[in-house]
Biopython code that builds the backbone (N, CA, C, O; Angstrom):
import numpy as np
from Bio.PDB.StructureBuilder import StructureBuilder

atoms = [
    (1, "UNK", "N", (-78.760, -9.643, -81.664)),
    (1, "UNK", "CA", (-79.056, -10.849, -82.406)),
    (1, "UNK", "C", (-77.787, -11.657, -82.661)),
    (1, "UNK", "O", (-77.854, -12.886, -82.681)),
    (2, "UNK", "N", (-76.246, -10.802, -82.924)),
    (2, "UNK", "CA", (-75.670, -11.556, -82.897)),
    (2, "UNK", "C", (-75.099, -12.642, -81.818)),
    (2, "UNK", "O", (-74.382, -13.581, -82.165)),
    (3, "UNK", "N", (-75.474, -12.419, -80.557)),
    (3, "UNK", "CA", (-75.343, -13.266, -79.505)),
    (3, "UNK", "C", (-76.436, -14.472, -79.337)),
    (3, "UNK", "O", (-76.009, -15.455, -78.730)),
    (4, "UNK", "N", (-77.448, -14.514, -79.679)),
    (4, "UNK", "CA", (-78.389, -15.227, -80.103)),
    (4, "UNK", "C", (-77.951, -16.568, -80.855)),
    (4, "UNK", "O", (-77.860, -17.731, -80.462)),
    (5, "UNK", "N", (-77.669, -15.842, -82.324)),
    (5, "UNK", "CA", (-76.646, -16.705, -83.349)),
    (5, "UNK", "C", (-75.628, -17.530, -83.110)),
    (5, "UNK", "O", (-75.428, -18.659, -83.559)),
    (6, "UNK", "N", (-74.751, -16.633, -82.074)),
    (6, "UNK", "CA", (-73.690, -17.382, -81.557)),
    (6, "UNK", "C", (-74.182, -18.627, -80.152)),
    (6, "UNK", "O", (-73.553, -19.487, -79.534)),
    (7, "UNK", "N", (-75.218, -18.267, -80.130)),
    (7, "UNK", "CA", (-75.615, -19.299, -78.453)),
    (7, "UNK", "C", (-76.424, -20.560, -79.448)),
    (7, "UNK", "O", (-76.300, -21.768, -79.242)),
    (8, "UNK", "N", (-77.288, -19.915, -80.585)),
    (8, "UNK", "CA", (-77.617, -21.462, -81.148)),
    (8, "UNK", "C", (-76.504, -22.385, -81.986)),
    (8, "UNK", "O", (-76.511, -23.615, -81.966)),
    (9, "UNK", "N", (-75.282, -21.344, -82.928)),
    (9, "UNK", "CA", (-74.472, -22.221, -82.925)),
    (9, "UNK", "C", (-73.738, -23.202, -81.679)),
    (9, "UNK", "O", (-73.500, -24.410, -81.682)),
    (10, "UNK", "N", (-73.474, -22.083, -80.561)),
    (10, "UNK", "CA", (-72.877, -23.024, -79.748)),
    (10, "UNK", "C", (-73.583, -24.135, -79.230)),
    (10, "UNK", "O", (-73.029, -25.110, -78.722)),
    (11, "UNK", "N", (-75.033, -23.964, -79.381)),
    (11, "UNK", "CA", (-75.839, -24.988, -78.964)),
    (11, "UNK", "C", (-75.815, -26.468, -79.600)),
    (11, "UNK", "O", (-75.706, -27.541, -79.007)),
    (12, "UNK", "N", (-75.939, -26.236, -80.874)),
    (12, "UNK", "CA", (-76.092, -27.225, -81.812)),
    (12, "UNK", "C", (-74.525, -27.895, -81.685)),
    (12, "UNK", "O", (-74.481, -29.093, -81.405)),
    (13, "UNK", "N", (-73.418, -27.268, -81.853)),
    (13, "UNK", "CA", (-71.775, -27.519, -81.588)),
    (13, "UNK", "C", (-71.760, -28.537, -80.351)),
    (13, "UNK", "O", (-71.143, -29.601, -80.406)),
    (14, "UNK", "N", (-72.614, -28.051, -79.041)),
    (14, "UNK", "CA", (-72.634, -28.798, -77.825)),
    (14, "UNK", "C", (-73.192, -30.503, -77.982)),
    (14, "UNK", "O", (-72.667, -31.589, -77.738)),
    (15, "UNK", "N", (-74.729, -29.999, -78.601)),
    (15, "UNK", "CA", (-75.233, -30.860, -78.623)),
    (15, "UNK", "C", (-74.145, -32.348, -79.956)),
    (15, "UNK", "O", (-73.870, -33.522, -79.709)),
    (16, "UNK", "N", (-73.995, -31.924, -80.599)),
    (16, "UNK", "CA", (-73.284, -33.031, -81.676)),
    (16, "UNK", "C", (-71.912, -33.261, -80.543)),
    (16, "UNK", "O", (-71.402, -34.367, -80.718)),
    (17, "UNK", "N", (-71.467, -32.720, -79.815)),
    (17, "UNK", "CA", (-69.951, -33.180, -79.493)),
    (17, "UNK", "C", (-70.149, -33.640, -77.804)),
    (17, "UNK", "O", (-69.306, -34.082, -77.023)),
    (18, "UNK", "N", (-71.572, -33.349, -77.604)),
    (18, "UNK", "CA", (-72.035, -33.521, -76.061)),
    (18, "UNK", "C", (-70.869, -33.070, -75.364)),
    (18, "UNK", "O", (-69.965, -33.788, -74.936)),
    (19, "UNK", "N", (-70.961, -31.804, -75.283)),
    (19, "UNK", "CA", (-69.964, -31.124, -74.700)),
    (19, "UNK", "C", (-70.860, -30.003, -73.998)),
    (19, "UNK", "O", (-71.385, -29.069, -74.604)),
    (20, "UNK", "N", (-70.978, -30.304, -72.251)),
    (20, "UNK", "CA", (-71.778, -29.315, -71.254)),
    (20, "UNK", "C", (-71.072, -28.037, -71.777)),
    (20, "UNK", "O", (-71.672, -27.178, -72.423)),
    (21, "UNK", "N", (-69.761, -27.967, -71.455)),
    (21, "UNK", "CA", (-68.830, -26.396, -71.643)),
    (21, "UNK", "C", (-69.312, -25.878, -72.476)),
    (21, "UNK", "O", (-69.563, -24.688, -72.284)),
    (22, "UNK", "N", (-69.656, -26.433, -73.700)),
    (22, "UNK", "CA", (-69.832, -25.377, -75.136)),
    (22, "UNK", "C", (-71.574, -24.780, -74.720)),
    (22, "UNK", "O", (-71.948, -23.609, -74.788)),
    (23, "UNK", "N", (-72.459, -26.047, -74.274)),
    (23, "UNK", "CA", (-73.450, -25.558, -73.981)),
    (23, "UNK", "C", (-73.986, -24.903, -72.976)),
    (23, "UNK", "O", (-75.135, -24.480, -73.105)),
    (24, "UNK", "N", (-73.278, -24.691, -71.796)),
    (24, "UNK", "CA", (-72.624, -23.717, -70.832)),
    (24, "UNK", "C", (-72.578, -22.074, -71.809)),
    (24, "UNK", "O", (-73.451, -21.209, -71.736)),
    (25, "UNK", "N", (-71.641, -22.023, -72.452)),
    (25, "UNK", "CA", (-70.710, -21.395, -73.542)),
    (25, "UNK", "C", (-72.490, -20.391, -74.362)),
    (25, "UNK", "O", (-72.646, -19.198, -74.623)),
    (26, "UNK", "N", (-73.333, -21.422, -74.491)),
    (26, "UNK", "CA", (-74.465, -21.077, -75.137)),
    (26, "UNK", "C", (-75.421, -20.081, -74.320)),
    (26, "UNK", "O", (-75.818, -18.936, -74.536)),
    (27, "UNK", "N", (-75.576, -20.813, -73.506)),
    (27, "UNK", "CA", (-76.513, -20.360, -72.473)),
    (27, "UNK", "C", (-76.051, -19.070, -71.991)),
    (27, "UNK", "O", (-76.823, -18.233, -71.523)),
    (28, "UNK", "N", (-74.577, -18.873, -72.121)),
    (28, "UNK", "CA", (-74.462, -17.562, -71.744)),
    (28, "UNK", "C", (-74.488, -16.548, -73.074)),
    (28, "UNK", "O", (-74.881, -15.442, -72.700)),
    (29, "UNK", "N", (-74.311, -16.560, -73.946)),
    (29, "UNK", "CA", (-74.642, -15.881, -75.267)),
    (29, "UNK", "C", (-75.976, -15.720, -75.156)),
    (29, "UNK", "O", (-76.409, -14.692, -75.677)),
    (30, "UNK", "N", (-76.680, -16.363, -74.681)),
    (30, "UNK", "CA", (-78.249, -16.899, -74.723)),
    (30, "UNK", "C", (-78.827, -15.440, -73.973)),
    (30, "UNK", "O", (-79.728, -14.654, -74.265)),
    (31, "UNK", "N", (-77.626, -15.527, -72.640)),
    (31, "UNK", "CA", (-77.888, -14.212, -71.201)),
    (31, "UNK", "C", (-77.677, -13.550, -71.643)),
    (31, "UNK", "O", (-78.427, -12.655, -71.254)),
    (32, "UNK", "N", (-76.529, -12.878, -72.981)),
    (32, "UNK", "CA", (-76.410, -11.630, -73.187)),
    (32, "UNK", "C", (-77.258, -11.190, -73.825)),
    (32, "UNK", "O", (-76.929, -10.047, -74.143)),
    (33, "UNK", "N", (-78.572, -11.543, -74.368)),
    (33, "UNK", "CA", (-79.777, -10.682, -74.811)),
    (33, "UNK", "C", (-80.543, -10.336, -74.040)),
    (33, "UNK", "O", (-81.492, -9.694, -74.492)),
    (34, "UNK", "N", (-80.502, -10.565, -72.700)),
    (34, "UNK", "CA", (-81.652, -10.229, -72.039)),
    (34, "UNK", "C", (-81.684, -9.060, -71.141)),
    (34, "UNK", "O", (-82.520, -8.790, -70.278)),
    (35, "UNK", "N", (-80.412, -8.284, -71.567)),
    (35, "UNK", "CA", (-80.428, -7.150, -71.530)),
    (35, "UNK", "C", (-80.768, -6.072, -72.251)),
    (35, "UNK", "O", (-80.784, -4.890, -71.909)),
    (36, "UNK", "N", (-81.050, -6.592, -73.316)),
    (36, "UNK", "CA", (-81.713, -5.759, -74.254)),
    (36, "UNK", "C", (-83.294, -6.170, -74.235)),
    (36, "UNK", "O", (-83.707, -7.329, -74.278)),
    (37, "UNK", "N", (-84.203, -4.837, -74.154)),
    (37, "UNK", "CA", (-85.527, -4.435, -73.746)),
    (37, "UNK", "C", (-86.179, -5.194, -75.152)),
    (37, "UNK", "O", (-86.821, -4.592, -76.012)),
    (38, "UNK", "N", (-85.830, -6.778, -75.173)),
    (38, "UNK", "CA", (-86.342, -7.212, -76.284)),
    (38, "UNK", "C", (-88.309, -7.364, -75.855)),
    (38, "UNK", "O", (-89.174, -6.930, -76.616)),
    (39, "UNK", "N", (-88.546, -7.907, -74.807)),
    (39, "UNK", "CA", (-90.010, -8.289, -74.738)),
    (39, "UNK", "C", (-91.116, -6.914, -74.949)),
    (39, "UNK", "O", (-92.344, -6.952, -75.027)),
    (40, "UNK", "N", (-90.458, -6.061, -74.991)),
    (40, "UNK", "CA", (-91.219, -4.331, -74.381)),
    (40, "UNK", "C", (-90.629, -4.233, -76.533)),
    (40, "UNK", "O", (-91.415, -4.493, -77.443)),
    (41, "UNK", "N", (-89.605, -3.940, -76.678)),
    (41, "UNK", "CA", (-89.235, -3.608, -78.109)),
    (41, "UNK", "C", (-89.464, -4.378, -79.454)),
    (41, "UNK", "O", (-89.706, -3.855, -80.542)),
    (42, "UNK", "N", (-89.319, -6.003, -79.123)),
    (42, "UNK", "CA", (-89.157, -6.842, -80.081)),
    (42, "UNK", "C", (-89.784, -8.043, -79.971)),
    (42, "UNK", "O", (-89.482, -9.014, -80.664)),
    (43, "UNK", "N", (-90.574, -8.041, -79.206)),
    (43, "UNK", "CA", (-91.670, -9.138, -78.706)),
    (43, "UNK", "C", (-90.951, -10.369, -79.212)),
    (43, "UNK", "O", (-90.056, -11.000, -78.649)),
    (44, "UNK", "N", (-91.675, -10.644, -80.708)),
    (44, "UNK", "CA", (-91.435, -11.976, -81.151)),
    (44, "UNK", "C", (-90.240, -12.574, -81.264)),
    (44, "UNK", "O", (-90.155, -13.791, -81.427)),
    (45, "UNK", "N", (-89.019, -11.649, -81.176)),
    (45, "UNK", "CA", (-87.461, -11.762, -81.013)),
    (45, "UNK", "C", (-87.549, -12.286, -79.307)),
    (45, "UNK", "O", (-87.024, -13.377, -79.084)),
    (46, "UNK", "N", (-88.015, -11.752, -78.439)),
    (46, "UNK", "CA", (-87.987, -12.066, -77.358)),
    (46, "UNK", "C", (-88.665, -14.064, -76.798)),
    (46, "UNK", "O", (-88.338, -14.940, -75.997)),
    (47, "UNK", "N", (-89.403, -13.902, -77.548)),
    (47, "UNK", "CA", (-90.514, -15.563, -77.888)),
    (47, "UNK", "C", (-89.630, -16.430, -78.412)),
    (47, "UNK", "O", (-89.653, -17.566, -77.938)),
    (48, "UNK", "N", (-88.480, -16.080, -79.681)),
    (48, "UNK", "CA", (-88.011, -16.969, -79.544)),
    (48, "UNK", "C", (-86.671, -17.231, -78.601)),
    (48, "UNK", "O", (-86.407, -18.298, -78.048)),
    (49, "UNK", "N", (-85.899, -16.034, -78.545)),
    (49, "UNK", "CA", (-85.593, -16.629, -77.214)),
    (49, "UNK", "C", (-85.483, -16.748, -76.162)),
    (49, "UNK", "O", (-84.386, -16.738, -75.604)),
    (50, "UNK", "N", (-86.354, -16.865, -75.700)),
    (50, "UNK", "CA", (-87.550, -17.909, -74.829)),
    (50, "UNK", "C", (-87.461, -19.748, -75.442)),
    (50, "UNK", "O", (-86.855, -20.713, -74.977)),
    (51, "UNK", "N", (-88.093, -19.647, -76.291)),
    (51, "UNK", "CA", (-87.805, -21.254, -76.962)),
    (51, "UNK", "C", (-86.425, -21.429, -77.137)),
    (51, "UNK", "O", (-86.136, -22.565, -76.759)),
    (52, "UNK", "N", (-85.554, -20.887, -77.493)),
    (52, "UNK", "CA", (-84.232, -21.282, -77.454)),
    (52, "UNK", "C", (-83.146, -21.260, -75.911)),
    (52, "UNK", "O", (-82.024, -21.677, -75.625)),
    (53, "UNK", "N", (-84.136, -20.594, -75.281)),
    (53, "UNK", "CA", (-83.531, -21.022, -73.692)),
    (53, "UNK", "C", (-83.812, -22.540, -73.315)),
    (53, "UNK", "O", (-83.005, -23.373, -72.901)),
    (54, "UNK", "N", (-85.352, -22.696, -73.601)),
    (54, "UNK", "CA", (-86.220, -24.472, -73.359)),
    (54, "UNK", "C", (-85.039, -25.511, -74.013)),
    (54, "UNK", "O", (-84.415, -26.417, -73.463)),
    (55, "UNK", "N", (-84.993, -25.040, -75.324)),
    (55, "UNK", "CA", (-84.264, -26.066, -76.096)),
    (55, "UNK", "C", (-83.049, -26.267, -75.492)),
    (55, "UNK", "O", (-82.681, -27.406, -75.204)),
    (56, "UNK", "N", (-82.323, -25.211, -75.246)),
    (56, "UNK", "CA", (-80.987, -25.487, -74.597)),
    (56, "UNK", "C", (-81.067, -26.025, -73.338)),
    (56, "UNK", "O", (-80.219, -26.811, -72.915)),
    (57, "UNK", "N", (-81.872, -25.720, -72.805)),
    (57, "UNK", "CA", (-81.933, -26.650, -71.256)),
    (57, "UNK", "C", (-82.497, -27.838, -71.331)),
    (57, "UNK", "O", (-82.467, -28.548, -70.326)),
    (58, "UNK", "N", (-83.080, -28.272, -72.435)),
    (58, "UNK", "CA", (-83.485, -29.722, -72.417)),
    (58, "UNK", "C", (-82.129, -30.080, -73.067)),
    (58, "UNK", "O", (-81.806, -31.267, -73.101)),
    (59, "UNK", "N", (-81.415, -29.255, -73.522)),
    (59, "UNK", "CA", (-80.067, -30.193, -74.353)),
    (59, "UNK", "C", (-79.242, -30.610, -73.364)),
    (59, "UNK", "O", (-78.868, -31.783, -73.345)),
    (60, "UNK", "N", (-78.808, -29.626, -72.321)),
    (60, "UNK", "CA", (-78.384, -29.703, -70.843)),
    (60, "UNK", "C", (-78.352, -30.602, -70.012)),
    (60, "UNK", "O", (-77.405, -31.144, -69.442)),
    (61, "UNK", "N", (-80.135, -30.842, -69.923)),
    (61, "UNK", "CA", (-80.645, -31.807, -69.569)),
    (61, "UNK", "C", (-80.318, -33.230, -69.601)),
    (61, "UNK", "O", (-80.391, -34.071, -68.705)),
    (62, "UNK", "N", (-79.918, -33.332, -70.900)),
    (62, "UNK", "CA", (-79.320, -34.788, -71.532)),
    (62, "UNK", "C", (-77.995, -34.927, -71.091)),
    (62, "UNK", "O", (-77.531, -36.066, -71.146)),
    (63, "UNK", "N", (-77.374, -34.142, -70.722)),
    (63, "UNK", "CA", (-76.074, -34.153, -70.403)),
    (63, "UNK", "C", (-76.017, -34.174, -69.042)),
    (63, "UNK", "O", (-75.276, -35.019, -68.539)),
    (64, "UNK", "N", (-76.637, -33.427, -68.315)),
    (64, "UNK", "CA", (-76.606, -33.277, -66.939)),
    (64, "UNK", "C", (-77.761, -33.503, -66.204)),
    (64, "UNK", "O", (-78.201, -32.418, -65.822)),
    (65, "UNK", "N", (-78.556, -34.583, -65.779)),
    (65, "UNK", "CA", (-80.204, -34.352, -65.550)),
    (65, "UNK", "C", (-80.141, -34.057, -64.651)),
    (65, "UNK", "O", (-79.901, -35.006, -63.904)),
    (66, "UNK", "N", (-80.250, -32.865, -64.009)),
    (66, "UNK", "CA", (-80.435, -32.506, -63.021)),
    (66, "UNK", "C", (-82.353, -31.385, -63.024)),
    (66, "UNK", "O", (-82.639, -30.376, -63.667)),
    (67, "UNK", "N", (-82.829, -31.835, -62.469)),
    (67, "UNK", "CA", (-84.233, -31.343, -62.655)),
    (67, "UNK", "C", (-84.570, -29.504, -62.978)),
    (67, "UNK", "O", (-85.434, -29.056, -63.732)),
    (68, "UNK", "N", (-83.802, -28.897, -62.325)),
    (68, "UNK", "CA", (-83.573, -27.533, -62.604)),
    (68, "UNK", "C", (-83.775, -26.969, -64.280)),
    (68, "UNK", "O", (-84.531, -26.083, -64.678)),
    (69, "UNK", "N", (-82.731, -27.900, -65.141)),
    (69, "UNK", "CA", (-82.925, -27.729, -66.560)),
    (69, "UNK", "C", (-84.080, -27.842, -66.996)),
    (69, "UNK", "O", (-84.509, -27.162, -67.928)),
    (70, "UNK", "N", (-84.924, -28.958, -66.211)),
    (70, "UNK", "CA", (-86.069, -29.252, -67.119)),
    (70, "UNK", "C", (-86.932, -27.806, -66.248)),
    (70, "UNK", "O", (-87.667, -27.622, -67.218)),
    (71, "UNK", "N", (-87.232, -27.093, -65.600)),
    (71, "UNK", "CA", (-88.108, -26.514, -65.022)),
    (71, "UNK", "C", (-87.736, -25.092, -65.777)),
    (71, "UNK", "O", (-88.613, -24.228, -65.811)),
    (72, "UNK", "N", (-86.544, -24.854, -66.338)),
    (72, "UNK", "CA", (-86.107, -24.238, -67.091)),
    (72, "UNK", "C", (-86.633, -23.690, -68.359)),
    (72, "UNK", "O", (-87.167, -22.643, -68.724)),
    (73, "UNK", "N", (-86.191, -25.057, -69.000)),
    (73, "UNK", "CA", (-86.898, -25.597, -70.004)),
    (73, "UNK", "C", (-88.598, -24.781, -70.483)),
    (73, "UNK", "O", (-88.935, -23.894, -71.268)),
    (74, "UNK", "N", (-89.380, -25.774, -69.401)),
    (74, "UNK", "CA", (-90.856, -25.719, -69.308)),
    (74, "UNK", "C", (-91.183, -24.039, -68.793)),
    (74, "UNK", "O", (-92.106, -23.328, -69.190)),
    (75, "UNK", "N", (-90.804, -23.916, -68.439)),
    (75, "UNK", "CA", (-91.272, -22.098, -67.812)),
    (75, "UNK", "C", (-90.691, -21.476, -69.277)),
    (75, "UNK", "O", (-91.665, -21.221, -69.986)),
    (76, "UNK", "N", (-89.535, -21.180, -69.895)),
    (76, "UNK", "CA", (-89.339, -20.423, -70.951)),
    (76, "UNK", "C", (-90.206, -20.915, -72.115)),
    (76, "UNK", "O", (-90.590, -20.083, -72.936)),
    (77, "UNK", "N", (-90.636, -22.559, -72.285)),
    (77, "UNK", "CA", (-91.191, -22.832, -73.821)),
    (77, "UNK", "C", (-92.927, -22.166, -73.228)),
    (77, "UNK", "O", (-93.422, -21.319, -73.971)),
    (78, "UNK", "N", (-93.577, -22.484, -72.221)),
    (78, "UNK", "CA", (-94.459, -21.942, -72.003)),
    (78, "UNK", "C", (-95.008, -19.970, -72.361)),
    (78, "UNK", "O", (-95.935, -19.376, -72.912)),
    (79, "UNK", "N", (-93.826, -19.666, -71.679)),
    (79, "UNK", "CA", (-93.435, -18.235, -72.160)),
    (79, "UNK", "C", (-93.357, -17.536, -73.631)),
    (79, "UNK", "O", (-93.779, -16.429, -73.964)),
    (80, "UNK", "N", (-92.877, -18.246, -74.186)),
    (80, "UNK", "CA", (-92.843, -18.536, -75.770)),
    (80, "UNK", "C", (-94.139, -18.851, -76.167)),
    (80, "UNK", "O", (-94.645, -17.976, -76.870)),
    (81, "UNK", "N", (-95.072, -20.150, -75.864)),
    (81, "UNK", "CA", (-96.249, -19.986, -75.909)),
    (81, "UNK", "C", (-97.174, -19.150, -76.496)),
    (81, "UNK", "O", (-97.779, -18.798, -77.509)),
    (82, "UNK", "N", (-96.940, -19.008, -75.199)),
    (82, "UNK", "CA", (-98.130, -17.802, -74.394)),
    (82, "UNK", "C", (-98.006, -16.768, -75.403)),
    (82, "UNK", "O", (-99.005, -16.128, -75.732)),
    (83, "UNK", "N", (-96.920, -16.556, -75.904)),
    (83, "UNK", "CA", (-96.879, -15.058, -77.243)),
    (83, "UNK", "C", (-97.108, -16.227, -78.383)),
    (83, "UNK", "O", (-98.178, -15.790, -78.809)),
    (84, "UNK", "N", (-96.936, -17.055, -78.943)),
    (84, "UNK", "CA", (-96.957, -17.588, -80.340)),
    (84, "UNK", "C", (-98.817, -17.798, -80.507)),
    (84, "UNK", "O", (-99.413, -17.174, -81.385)),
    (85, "UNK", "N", (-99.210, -18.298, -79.999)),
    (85, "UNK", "CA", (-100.430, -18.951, -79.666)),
    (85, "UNK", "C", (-101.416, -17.724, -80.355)),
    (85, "UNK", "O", (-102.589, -17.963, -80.643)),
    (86, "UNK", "N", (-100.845, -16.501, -80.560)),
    (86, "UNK", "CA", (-102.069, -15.647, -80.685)),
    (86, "UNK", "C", (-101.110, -15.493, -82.219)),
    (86, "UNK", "O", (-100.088, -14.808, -82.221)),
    (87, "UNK", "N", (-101.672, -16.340, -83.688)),
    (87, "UNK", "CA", (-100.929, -15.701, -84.266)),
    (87, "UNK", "C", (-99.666, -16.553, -85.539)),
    (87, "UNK", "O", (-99.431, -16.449, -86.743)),
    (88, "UNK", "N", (-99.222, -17.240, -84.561)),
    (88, "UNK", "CA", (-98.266, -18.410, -85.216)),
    (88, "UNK", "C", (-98.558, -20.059, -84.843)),
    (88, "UNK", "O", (-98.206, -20.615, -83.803)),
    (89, "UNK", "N", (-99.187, -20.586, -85.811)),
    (89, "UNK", "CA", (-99.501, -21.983, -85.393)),
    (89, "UNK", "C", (-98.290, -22.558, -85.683)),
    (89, "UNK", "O", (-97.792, -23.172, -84.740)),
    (90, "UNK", "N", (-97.482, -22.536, -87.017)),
    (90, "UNK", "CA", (-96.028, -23.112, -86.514)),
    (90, "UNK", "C", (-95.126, -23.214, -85.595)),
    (90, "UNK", "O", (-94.373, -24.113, -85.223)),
    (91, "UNK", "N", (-95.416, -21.652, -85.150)),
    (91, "UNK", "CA", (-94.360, -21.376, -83.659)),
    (91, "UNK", "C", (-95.060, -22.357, -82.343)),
    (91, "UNK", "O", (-94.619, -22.802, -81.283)),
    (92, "UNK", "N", (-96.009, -22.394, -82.855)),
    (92, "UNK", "CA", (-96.837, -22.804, -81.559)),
    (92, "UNK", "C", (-96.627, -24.289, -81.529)),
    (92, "UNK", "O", (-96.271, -24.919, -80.534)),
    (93, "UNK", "N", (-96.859, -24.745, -82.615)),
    (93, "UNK", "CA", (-96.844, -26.343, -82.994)),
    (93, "UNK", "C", (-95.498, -26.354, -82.442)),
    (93, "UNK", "O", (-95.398, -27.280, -81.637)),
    (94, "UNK", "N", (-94.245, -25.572, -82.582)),
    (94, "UNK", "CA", (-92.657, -26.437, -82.066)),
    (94, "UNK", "C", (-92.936, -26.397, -81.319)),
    (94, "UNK", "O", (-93.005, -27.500, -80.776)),
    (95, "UNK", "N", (-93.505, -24.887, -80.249)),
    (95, "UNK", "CA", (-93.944, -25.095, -78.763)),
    (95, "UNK", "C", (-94.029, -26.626, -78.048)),
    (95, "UNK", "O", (-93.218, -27.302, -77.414)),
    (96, "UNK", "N", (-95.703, -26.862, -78.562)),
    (96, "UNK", "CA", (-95.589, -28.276, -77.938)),
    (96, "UNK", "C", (-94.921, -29.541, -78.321)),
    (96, "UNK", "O", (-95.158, -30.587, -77.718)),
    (97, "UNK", "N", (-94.126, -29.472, -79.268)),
    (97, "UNK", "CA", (-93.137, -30.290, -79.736)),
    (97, "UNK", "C", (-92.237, -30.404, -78.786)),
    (97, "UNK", "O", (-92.058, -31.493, -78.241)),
    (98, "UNK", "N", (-91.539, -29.310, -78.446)),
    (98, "UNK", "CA", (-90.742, -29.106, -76.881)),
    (98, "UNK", "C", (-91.455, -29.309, -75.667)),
    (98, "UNK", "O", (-90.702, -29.530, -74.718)),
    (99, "UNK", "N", (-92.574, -29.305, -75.415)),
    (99, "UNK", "CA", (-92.978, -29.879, -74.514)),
    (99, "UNK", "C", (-93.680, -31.299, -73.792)),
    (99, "UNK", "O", (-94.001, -31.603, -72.643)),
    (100, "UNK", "N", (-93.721, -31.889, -74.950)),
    (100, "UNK", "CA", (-93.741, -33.285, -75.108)),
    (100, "UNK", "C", (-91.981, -33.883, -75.018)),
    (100, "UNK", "O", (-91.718, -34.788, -74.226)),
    (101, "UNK", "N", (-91.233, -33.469, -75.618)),
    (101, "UNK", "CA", (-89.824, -33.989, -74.708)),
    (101, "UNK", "C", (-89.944, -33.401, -73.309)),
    (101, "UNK", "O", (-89.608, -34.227, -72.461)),
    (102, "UNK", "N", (-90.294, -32.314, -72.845)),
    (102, "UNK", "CA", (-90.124, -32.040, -71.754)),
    (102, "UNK", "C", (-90.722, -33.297, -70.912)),
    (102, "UNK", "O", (-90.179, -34.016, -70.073)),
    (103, "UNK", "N", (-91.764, -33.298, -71.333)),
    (103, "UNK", "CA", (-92.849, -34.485, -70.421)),
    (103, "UNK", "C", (-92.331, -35.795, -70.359)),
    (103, "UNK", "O", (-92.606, -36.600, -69.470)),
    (104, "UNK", "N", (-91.146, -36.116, -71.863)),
    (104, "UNK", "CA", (-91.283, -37.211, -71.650)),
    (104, "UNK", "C", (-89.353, -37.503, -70.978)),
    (104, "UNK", "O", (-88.756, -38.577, -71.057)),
    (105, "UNK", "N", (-88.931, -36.527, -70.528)),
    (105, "UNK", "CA", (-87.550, -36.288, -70.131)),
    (105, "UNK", "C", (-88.258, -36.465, -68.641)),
    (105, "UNK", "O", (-88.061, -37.496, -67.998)),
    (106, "UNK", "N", (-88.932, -35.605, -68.232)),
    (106, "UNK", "CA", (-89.931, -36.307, -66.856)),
    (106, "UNK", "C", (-90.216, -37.465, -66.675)),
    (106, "UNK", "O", (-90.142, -38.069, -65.605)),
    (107, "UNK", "N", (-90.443, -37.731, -67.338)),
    (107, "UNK", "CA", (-91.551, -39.042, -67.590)),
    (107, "UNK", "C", (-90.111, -40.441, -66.948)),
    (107, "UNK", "O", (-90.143, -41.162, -65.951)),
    (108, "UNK", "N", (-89.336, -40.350, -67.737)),
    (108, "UNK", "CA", (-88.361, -41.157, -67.618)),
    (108, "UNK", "C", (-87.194, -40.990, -66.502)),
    (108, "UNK", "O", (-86.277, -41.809, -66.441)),
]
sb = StructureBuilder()
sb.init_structure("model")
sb.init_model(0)
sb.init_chain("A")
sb.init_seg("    ")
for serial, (resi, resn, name, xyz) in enumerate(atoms, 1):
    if name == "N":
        sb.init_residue(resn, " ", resi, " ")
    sb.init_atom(name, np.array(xyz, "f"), 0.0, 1.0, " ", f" {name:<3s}", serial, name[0])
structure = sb.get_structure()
């Protein structure tokens, strides 16, 4: 979890200073959990990040549009989903909150 912590600070750090490196910097804090048997052990730890992969690649996104981020994006918030949906209508509600930027980062 503490790599988690450290990938949404670095996230939020990126995003205010629009700085790819830091959010680069995130995304890999982001990778070091996914070595841990969170989806099999910790499900809802795993859901969110899942949504905090989406978020960071739509932040990415803004910085770098390159279409990859957004497909990124949309496959992890879906993923996230798919577990909130049975259970958490808040979790679920940011869900499509993130996916309406997704659509509309497409869109444009």
């Amino acid at each position: 979890m503490s790599h988690n912590n450290l990938g949404l600070a670095q996230r939020w750090l990126g995003e205010v200073t629009d700085d790819l490196r830091i959010l680069d910097a995130a995304r890999n804090s982001y990778a070091a959990c996914e070595g841990v048997k969170l989806k099999r052990e910790a499900p809802f730890s795993w859901a969110v990040l899942q949504w905090n992969f989406a978020d960071l690649a739509l932040a990415r996104y803004r910085l770098e549009p390159k279409s990859t981020h957004l497909v990124e994006a949309r496959d992890c918030v879906t993923k996230a989903r798919d577990f909130f949906v049975e259970g958490s209508d808040y979790q679920t509600q940011r869900c499509d909150d993130l996916l309406a930027k997704i659509d509309a980062a497409e869109a444009a």
